[in-house]
C-alpha positions in Angstrom: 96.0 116.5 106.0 95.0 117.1 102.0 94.8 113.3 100.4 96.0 114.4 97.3 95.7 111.9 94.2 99.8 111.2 94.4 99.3 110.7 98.0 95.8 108.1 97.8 97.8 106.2 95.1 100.6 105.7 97.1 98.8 104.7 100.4 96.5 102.6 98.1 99.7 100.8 96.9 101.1 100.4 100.3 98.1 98.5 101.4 98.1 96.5 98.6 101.6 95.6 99.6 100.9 94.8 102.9 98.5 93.0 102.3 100.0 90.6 99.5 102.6 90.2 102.0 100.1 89.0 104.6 98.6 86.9 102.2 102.1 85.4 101.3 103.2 84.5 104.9 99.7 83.2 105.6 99.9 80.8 102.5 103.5 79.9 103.6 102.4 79.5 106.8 99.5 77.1 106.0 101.4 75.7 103.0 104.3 74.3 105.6 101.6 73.4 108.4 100.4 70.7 105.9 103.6 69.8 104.6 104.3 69.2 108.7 100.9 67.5 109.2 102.0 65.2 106.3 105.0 65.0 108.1 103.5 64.0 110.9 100.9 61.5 109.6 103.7 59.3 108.1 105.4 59.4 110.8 102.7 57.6 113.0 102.8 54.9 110.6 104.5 51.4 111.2 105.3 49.4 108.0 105.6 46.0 108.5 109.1 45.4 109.6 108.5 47.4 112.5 105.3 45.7 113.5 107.9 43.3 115.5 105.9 42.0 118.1 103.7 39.7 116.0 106.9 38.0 113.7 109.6 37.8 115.7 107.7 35.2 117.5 106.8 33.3 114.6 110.8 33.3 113.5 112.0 32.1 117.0 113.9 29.0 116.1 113.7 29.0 112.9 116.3 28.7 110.2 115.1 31.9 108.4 115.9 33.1 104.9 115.2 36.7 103.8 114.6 38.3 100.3 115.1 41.7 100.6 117.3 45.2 99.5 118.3 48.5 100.7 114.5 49.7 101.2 114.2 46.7 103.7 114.5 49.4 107.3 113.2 50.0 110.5 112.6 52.6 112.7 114.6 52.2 116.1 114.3 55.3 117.5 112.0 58.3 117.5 112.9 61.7 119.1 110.2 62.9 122.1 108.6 65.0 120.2 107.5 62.3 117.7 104.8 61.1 120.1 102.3 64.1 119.6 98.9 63.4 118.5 97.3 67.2 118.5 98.0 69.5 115.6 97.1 72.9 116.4 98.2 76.0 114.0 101.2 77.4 115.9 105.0 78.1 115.0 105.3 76.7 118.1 103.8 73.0 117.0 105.9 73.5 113.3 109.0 73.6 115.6 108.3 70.9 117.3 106.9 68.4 114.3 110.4 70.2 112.5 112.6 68.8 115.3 111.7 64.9 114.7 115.0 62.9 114.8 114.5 59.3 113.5 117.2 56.6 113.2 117.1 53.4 110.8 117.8 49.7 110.9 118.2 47.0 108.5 116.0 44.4 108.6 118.8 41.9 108.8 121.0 43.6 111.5 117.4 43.9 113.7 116.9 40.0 113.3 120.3 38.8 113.8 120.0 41.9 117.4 117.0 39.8 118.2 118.6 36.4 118.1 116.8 35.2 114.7 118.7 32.6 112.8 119.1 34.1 109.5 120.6 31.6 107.1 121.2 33.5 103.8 119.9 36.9 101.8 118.4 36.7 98.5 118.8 40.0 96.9 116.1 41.2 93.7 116.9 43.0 90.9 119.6 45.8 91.5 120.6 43.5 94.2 120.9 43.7 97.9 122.4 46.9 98.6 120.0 48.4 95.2 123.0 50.0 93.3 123.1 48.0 89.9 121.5 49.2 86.9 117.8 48.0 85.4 118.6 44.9 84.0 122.4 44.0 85.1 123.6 40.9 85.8 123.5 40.2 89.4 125.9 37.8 90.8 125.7 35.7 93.9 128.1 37.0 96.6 128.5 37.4 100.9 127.1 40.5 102.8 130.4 41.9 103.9 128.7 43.0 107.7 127.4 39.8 108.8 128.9 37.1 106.3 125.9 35.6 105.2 125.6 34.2 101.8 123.8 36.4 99.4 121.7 34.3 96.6 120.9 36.6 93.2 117.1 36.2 92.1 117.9 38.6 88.9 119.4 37.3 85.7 118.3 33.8 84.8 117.7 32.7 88.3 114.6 34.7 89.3 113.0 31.8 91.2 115.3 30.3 94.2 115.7 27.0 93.3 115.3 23.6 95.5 118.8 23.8 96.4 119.2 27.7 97.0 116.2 27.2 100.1 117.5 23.6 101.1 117.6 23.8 105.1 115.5 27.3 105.5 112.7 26.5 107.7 110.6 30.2 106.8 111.4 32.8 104.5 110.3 36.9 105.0 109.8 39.5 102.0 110.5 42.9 102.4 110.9 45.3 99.4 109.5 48.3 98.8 107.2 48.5 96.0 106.0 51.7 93.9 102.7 50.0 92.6 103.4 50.0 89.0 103.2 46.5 87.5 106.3 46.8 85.5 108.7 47.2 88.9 109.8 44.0 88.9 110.0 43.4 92.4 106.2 42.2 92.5 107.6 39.5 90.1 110.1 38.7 92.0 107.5 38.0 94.9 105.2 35.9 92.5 108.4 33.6 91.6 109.3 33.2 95.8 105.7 32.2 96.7 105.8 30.1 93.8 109.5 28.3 95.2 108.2 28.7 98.9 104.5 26.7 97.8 106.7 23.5 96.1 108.9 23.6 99.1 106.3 23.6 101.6 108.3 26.2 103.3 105.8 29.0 105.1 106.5 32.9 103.7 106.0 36.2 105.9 105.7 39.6 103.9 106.0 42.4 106.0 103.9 45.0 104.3 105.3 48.7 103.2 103.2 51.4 102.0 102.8 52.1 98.4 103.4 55.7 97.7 101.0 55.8 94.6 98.2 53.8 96.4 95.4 56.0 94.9 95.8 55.2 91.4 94.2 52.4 89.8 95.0 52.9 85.5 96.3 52.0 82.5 95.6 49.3 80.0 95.5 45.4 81.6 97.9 43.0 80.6 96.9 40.3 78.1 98.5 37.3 78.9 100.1 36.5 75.8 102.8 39.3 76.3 103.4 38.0 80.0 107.2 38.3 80.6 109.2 39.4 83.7 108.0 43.1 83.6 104.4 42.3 83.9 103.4 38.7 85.0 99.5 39.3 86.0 96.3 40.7 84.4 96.4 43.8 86.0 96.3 47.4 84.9 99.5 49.6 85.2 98.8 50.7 88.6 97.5 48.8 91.0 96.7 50.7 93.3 97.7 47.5 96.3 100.1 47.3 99.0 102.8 44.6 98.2 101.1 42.7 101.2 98.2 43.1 99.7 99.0 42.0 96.0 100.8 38.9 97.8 97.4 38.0 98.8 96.0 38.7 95.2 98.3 36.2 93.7 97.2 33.5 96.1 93.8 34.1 96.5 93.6 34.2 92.1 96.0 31.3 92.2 98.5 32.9 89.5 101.0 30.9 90.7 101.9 27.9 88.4 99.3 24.9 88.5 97.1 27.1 90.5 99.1 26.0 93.8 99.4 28.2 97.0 101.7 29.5 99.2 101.3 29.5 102.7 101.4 33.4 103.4 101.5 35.7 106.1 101.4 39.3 105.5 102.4 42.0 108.6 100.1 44.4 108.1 101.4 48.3 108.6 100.0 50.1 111.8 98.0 53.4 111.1 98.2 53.6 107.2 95.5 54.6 105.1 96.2 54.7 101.4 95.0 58.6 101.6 98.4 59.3 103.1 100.7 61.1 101.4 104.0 58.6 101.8 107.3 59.4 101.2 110.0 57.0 100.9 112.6 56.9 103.4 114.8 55.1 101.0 115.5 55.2 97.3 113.4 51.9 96.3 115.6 51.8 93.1 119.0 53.7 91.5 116.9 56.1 89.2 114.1 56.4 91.3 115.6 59.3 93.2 112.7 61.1 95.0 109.4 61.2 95.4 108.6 63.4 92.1 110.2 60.5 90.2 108.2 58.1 92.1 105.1 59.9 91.1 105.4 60.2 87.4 107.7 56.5 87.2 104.8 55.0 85.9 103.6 57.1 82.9 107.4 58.0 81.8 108.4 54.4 81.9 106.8 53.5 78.9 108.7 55.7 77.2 111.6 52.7 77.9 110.3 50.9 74.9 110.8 53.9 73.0 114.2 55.7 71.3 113.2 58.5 74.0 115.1 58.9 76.8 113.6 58.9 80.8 116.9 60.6 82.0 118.7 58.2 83.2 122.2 59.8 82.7 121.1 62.3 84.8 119.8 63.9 87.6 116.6 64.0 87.0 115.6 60.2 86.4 112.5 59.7 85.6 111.4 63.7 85.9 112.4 64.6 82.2 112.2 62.8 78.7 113.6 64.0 75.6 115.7 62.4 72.5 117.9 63.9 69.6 114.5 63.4 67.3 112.7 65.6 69.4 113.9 68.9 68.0 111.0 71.4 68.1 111.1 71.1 72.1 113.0 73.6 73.9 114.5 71.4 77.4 117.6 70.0 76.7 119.8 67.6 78.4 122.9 65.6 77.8 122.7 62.2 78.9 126.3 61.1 80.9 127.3 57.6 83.0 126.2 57.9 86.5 125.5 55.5 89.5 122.6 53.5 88.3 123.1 53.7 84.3 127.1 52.7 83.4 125.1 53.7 79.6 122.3 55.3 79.6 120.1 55.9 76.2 121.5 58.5 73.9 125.4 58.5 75.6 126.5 62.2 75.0 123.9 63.3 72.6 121.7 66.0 73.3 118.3 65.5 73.9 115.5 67.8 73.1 112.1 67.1 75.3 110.0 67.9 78.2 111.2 68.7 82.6 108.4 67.8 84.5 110.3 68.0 87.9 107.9 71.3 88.7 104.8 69.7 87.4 101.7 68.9 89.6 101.8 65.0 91.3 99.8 62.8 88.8 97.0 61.1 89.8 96.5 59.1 87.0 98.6 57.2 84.1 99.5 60.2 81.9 99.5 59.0 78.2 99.6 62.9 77.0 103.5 63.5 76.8 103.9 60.1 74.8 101.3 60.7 72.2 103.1 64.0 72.1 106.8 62.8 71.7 105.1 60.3 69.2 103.6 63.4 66.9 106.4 65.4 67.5 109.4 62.8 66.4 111.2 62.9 63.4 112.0 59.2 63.3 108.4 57.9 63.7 109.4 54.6 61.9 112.0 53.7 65.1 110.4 55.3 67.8 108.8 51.8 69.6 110.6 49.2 69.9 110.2 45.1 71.1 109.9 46.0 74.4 106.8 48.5 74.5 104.5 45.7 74.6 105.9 44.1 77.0 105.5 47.3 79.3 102.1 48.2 78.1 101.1 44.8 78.3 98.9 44.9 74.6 100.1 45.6 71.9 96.8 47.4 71.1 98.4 51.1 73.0 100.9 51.2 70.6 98.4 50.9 67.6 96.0 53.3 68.9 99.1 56.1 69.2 100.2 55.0 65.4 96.8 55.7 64.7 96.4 59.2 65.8 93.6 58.3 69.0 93.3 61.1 71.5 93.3 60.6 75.3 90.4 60.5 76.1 89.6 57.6 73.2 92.5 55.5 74.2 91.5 55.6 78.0 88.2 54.7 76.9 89.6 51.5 76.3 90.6 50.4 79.2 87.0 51.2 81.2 85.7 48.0 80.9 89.1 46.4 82.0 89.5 48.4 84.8 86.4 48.1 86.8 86.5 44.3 87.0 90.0 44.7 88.1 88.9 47.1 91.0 86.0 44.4 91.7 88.7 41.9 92.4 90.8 44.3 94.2 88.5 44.6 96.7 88.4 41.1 98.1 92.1 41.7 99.0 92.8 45.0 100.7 93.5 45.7 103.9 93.8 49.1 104.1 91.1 51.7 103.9 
């Protein structure tokens, strides 16, 4: 046969398809093997609630109270499959680790099943079933499954009171946290150690993974702009498991008069903070996923702004924009929904930034405030009251105002940070 040049050029391009198309399966191949090995990884993991055999026992008896939401679950029951421990790369192991059936419990239900002597619910911010908006009034009310009394620790009774633990012999914590200082439900654990500790009543935290474990940033709060959303000198992100950050608080004695609570934290079996966790339930109304999970932290300082985080939506916490924002080409229309009865800029079109494609952050991103702050056209309302209290200083907003870069602002906080991760250390229980 005569290769003519027609005829090398197209066998040259066939190849080249071929082999692009070999190259594409492969990487979808491998790209879904880790997504399975992920899978599989978090699987194998037992948060507190399920490590059952060390507190039911201490419960037995008891008359129990229990502060907890819609993220407080339990795995009952795993398909067969869910038992593997070797990962080899074959379809065959993908269909399997693909065929994992797992059913959930709530906490409460599993304790009153075992025979536990649950006395009331005391429900956090967005309340027990986690369907209220940020900052609503919640009111005190009965679970309408089992009956029990259901005590409110939002509004102006964040603490339980004497009265509200009167004939509880032992409380139990379980909410899932994200790791950001200004999720209020590690305040709502500082004020119930705090009430447990001048009741003598003992408290038992059964420990969750936090999804953005890795990531220790952002300026530390100055305790003169203490409030609700940020109640301990700590950066942004953590970087702790709530069980972990329980222990903080008592071992720094941040609870009032230096006092302590009499703590036990149920540690999680097989977690490391280098897995990749992804929450089974929504830990919040406009928290919807794990992409808004990821970038909650950096886009919620952008709540003590005139910018919006998308609430109204359905991409909380995955987009920002506001009517001021004019020279950016997303837009979005802000609209009542489950989770925000009236959400920032009501039916006004909002000019800004979708990061639900972007890479996970790994870090506090400042970049797309200092960039809605250039960028605005009403620079002289942009912050508001409220930034300082989620930045913690007031000293981030005055370093924007002033034109810093990134990389100067983050200078800042060096100092700040690495004798936060010094007393870190003497608390964690995870690798």
């Amino acid at each position: 046969m005569r290769w003519t040049s027609k005829s090398r050029l197209t066998l040259f391009l066939l190849i080249t398809l071929f082999s692009c198309k070999a190259q594409e399966n492969s990487k979808v191949l491998h790209q879904n093997l880790n997504q399975h090995k992920a899978s599989f990884l978090q699987q194998s993991i037992k948060v507190g609630a399920e490590n059952y055999e060390v507190y039911l026992p201490l419960l037995k008896n008891k008359k129990v109270g229990v502060l907890t939401n819609q993220t407080g679950i339990l795995t009952t029951e795993y398909s067969e499959q869910s038992s593997a421990r070797t990962i080899t790369e074959t379809n065959e192991l993908i269909t399997k680790i693909s065929t994992v059936y797992i059913d959930y419990k709530h906490l409460i239900d599993f304790l009153i099943e075992n025979k536990i002597d649950v006395q009331k619910i005391y429900a956090p911010e967005h309340g027990f079933r986690g369907t209220a908006d940020a900052g609503e009034l919640i009111k005190d009310g009965k679970d309408a499954k089992t009956g029990l009394p259901i005590v409110s620790l939002y509004g102006n009774n964040k603490k339980p009171t004497k009265e509200q633990l009167s004939g509880i012999d032992i409380m139990v914590f379980d909410l899932q946290d994200v790791g950001a200082r200004f999720y209020t439900y590690i305040s709502s654990l500082h004020y119930l150690m705090e009430a447990c500790a001048e009741n003598n009543i003992p408290l038992i935290v059964l420990d969750r993974p936090n999804p953005n474990g890795t990531i220790i940033d952002g300026p530390t709060l100055e305790m003169d702009h203490k409030s609700f959303v940020g109640m301990h000198p700590i950066p942004v992100l953590h970087g702790m498991t709530i069980g972990e950050y329980a222990k903080m608080i008592n071992g720094e004695k941040w609870l009032k008069g230096g006092i302590q609570c009499d703590l036990t934290v149920i540690e999680c079996v097989n977690y490391t903070r280098d897995i990749a966790y992804s929450l089974p339930v929504n830990p919040s109304p406009n928290l919807p996923n794990d992409k808004a999970i990821n970038l909650y932290a950096s886009l919620c300082l952008f709540e003590g702004t005139n910018v919006s985080v998308g609430r109204g939506t359905n991409k909380q916490f995955q987009v920002f924009g506001s009517p001021f924002l004019k020279n950016m080409d997303f837009e979005f229309i802000p609209k009542p929904n489950l989770g925000a009865k009236d959400p920032m800029h009501n039916g006004k079109i909002c000019f800004g930034r979708d990061l639900s494609e972007t890479e996970d952050v790994h870090k506090l991103e400042i970049k797309w405030l200092i960039e809605a702050y250039k960028n605005t056209s009403d620079k002289a309302n942009f912050f508001n009251n409220f930034f300082v209290k989620l930045a913690g200083t007031n000293k981030l907003r005055q370093q924007i105002e002033q034109g810093l870069s990134e990389s100067e602002i983050r200078k800042t906080w060096e100092a700040d940070l690495e004798t936060f991760k010094e007393i870190r250390k003497k608390y964690l229980i995870y690798k």
